[in-house]
N, C-alpha and C positions, 0 to 999 in steps of 0.2 A: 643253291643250298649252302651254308656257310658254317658248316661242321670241318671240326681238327679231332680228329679220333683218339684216345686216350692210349692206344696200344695202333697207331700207323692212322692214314687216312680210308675214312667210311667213303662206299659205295654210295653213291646218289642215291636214294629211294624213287621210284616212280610219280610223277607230279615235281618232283623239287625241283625247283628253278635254279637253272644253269648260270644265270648272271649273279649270285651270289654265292659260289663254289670258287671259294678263295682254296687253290687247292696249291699243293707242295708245289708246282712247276712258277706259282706267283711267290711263293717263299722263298726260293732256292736262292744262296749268295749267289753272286756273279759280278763280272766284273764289268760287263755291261750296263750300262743303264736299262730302267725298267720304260717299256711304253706303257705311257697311258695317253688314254682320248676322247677329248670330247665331243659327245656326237649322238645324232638320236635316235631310238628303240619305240618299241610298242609295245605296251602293256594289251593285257585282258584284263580288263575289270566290270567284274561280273557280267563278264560274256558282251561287252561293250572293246572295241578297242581303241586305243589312247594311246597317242604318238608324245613322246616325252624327250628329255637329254639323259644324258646317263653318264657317267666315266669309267671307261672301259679298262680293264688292264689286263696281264697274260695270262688272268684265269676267270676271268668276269667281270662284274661290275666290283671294282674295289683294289685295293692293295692290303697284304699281308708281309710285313717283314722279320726275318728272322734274327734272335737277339745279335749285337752290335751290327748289324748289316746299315750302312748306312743311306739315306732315302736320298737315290740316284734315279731318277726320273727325267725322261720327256715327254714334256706333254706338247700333243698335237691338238689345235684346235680344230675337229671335221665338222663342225658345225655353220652355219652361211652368217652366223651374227656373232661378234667382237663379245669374245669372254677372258676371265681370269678365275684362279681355281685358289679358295685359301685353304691349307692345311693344317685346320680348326684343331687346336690341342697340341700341336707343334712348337717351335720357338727357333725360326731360319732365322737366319744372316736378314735386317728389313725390306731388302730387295727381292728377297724372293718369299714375302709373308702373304701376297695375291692378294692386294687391292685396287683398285684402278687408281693408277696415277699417281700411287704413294709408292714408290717412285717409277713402277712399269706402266704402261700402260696394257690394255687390255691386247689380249692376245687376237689379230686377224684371222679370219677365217682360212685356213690350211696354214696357217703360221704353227712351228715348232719351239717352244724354251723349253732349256734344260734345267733342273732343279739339283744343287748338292747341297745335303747338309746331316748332320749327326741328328737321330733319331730317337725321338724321347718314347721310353715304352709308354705302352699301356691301349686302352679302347680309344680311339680318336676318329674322327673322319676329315673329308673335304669336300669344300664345295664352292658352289659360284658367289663371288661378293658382288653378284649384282642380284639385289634380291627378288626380281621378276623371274630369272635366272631360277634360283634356287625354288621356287614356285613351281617350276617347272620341271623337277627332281634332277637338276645338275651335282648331285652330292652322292657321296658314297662311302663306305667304311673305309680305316684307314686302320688297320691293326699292328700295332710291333712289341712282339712277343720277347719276355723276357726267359733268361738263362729259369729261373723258377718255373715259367709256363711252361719250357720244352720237359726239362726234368720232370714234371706231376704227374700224375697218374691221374687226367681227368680226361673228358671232351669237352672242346671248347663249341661254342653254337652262336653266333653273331643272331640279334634281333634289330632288323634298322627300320624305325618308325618314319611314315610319311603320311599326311594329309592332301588330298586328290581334288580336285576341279576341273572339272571336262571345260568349263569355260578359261578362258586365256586370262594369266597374271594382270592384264589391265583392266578385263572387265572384273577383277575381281576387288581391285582393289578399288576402281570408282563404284562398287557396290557399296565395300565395307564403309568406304569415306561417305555417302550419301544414305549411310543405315539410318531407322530411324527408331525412335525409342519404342523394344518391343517386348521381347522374351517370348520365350517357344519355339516353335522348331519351323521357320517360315518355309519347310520344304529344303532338301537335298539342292546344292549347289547356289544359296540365296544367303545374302545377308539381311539382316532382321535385327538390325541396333545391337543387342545384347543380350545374354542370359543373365540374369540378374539372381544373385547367393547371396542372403542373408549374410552382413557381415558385421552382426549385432550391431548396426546402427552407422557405425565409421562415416562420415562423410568429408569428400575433399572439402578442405578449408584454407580458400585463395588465398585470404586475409591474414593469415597466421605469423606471425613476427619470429622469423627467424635470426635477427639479429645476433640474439644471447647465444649462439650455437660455436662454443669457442671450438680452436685450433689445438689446444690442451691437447695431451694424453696421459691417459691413465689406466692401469691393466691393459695394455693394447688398445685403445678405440680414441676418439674425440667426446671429449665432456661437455656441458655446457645445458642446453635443454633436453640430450636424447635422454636421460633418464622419465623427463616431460610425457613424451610420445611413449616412453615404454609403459608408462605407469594409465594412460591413454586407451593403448590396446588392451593395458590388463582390465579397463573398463567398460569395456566396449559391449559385453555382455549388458549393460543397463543403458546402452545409448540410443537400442531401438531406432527402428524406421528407417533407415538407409540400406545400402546394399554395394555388393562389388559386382565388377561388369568384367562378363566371360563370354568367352567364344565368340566375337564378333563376326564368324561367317559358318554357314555350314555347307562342310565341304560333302564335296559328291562321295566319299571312301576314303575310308583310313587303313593305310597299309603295313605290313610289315612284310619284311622282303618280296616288295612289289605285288605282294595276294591280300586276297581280303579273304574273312571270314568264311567266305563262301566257297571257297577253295583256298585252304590253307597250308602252309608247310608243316609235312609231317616230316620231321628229323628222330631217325632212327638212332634210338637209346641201348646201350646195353643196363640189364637189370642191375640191380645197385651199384649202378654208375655213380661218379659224381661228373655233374656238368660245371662247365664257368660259363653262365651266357652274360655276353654282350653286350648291351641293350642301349642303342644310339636313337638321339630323338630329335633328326632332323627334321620332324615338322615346320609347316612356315608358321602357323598362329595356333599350335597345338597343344597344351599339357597336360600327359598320360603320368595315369596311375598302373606300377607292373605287378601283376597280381598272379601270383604263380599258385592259386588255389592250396591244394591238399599236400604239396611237392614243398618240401620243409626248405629253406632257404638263406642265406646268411650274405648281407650287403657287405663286400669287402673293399670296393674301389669304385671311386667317383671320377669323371672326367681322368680317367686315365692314373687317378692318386691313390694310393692304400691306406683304406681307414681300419678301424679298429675293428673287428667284425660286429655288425648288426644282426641277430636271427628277428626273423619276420616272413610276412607272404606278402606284403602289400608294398613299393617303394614305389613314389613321384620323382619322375622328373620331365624337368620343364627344356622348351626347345633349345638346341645345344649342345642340354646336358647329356653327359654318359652314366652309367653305374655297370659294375660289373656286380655277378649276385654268384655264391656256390650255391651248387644245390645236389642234395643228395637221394639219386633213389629209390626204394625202395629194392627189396630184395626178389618181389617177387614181379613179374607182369603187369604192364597195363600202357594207358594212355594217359597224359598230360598235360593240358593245356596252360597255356602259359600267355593271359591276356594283358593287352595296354586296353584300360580303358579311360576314353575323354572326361579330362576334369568336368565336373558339373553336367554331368550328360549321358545318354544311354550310349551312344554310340562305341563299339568296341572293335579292335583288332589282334591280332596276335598269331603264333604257331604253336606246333602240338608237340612232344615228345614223345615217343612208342618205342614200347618192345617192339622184336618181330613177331607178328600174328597178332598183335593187339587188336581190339573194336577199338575204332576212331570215330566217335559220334560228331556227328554236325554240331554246330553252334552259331546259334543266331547272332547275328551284327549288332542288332541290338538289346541290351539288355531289360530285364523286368525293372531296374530301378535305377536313377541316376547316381555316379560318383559325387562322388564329393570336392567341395572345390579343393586345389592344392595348398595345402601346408600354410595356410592363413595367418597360421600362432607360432611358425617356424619351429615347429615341433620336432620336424625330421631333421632339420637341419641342425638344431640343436642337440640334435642325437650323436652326432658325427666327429670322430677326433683323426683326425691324421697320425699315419702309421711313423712318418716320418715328417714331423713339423719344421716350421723355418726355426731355426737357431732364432735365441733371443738374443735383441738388439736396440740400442735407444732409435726413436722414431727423428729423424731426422724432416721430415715434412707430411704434413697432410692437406688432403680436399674432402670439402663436401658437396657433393652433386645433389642436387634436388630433382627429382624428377616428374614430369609433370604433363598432361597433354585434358585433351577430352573428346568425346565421341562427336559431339556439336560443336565447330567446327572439327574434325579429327587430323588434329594435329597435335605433335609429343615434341616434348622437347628435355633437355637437361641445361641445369640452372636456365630456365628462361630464355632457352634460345638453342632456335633449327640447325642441322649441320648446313657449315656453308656462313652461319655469323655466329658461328659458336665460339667461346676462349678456352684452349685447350688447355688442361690439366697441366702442370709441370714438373720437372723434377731432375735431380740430376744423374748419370748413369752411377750407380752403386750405393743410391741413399736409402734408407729403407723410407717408405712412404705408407701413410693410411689413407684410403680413398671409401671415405662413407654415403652408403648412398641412403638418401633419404627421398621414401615414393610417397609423393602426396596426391597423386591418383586413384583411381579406385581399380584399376586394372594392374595385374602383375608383370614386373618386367625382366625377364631372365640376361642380366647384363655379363657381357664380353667382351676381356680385354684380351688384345694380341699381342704376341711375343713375350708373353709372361704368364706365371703362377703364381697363384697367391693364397695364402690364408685365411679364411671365416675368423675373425678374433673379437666382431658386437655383433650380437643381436636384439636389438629395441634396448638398447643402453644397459647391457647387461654384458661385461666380457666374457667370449668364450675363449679356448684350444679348439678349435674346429678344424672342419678339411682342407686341404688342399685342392683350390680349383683352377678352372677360365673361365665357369661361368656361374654367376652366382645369382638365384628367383630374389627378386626384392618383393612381397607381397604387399596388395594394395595398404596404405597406410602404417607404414614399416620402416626400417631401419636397418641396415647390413653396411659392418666393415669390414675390410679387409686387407691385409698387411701384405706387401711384398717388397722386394728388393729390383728398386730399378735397373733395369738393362742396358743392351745397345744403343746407343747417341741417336736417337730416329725417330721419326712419326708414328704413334703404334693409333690402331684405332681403340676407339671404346664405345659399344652401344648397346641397346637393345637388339637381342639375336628372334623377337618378334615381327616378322619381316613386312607387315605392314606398318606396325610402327617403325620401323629402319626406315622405308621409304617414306615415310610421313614426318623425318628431322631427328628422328631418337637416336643423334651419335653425337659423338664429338671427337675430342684426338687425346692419349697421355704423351705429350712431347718430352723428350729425354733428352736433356745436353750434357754432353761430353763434364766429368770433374771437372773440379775446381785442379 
């Protein structure tokens, strides 16, 4: 269970699973390093049991750390197969960012490294960069709580989203690559080409001349044709007959801290509480809509950053991404459900919020009607300003990435090429750079750069003030820029956090050389 009690830490409730009870004895400073370990567990799902990975730490699956405490870790590999663990929302020293062979290699089986490095607040997780790995639920929370968190008068409640396959990451992924064109539900644990959502017509266009697509900037972004595409999508309502392609597999169960609907976590509330939950979506090819029903709610932080408050009941996010949400409530008794439901799809999961003595009614897995696909018109995302934005600055370099794959052969690439013959981004340590990605696929890509943050500043050739992120949805035939400030002299990686497309070529590298 993964409650911080607003007034000391809450008792377990009965049923709540112990491997997500980040509890004070995983917070405490010390002067020790923390262990954590990789290594494998078994789920019940839905009365089936499932042997998986996990990262274990001194209070469960996860780590919680207390403001300035800094992230002193060893991690032990107890697993029989060569892993490496990356600490997704973080920003280490590049040797210890956990990739394979940028510049570590993968950790041996009962092999020990040690991790130092200062610790960035906010909701983040970790996981394996080898994406069969991560398939495999080698990922966990990663929380560090700021001087604000300790001081508030809330409960905090981690929600970490995962998508499930009783079949092994390779059968799964020579499914999706041999799906073929379908829609509908080929049955539990199958792929079936795609779900196909109206996307008023859009279709990929190979042939498209990107030439005119200058290096300019102006209001923050790159000029040139994106006004083109923006003015495109605003058309897209009259271009009928096309569609975008969703959910390329359907997984056996979708989880949040490790339950399914069928047995869910109840986290004991007190009556007009206020909560901060959590809500991490380490799925591998998943994007959940969080939909906290009748429980009033207000989006305050994204991947770990503080945006301007949002009130809402409904927020998407895409794999990767984090949100943290308040929510306040009510005064008198009851129960609360608080569901992730699959873009374009009935399938749903989630946990429950209860007074004590509340009725806890069941809730079906699936629902009466399908969601909707995610944030298509980048609505939500245009919603969002950062609490604390980059300082303005002249743009000293930009890239534009194209992004690009398809179901027939299913292969993804950026600009035109797999990782492995890919030309990597460049830049030099402290330029400010713009990197616009431009998706001319019909599938969304939730892109991820490491050892940096960066700013939302276009959307479909429109400048915004937007959030602060790591990973930012580029929807099917779309447009997203975003401004940061180069870092350490290193190899960082950059790709799709879609982990079949990640295996299928969707990365490339932003290389960072030392000033001039």
């Amino acid at each position: 269970m993964n409650t911080l009690s607003r007034r000391g830490f809450l008792a377990g409730c009965a049923g709540a699973v112990a491997t997500f009870n980040l509890s004070r004895a995983a917070m405490a400073q010390s002067t020790a390093p923390l262990a954590l370990s990789a290594a494998t567990r078994t789920l019940d799902i839905d009365g089936r049991a499932a042997t998986v990975f996990g990262l274990a730490g001194p209070g469960g699956q996860g780590l919680a750390l207390d403001p300035g405490q800094r992230f002193r870790v060893d991690l032990t590999n107890d697993l029989d197969v060569g892993t490496i663990i990356h600490w997704h929302g973080q920003i280490p020293p590049n040797a210890q960012d956990g990739v394979p062979d940028m510049p570590m290699p993968l950790l041996a089986p009962g092999e020990t490294r040690s991790y130092d490095f200062e610790a960035r607040p906010g909701t983040h997780w970790m996981h394996s960069h080898v994406p069969i790995q991560e398939m495999q639920l080698l990922a966990a929370p990663l929380i560090v709580r700021s001087a604000e968190d300790v001081a508030a008068d809330r409960q905090e409640v981690v929600m970490f989203l995962h998508d499930f396959s009783f079949k092994s990451p390779e059968e799964v992924l020579a499914a999706v690559a041999g799906g073929h064109e379908g829609g509908g539900h080929g049955g539990h644990g199958d792929a079936k080409g795609t779900h196909r959502m109206p996307m008023g017509g859009m279709a990929a266009m190979p042939g498209m001349d990107h030439s005119a697509m200058g290096h300019g900037a102006m209001g923050g972004m790159p000029m040139g044709n994106m006004q083109g595409m923006g003015g495109m999508m605003g058309m897209a309502g009259q271009m009928g007959g096309m569609a975008m392609d969703l959910n390329d597999y359907d997984w056996d169960a979708y989880l949040a801290n490790d339950r399914t609907l069928s047995d869910p976590e109840v986290v004991p509330v007190e009556r007009g509480g206020r909560i901060r939950l959590r809500v991490i979506n380490a799925a591998a090819a998943t994007v959940f809509w969080i939909d906290t029903g009748t429980a009033a709610a207000h989006l305050v932080a994204v991947d770990g950053h503080a945006v301007h408050p949002l009130p809402g009941s409904r927020f998407g996010l895409a794999m990767g991404q984090r949100l943290d949400l308040e929510i306040d409530l009510p005064s008198e008794g009851g129960a609360w459900p608080i569901l992730a439901l699959r873009e374009g799809a009935r399938e749903r999961t989630g946990l429950i919020l209860a007074t004590p003595g509340a009725e806890v009614r069941r809730l079906d897995a699936v629902a009466e009607t399908a969601a909707p696909a995610f944030d298509t018109d980048l609505a939500q995302e245009g919603r969002l300003a950062a609490l604390f934005p980059l300082p303005q600055r002249p743009v000293d370099r930009s890239h534009i990435l194209m992004l690009a794959g398809s179901m027939q052969p299913y292969v993804w690439t950026i600009n035109g090429a797999v990782w492995g013959q890919h030309q990597p981004a460049i830049a030099r340590s402290g330029e400010r750079v713009l990197l616009s990605f431009h998706n001319m696929s019909m599938m969304g890509h939730p892109m991820h750069l490491h050892g940096h943050a960066f700013q939302v500043v276009g959307l479909n050739g429109q400048a915004v003030a937007g959030a602060l992120r790591d990973t930012v949805y580029v929807p099917p035939m779309s447009m997203v820029t975003v401004a940061l400030d180069a870092g350490e002299a290193a190899r960082w990686m950059l790709h799709c956090h879609h982990m079949p497309h990640l295996a299928k070529g969707m990365m490339t590298e932003f290389q960072v050389s030392t000033s001039a």
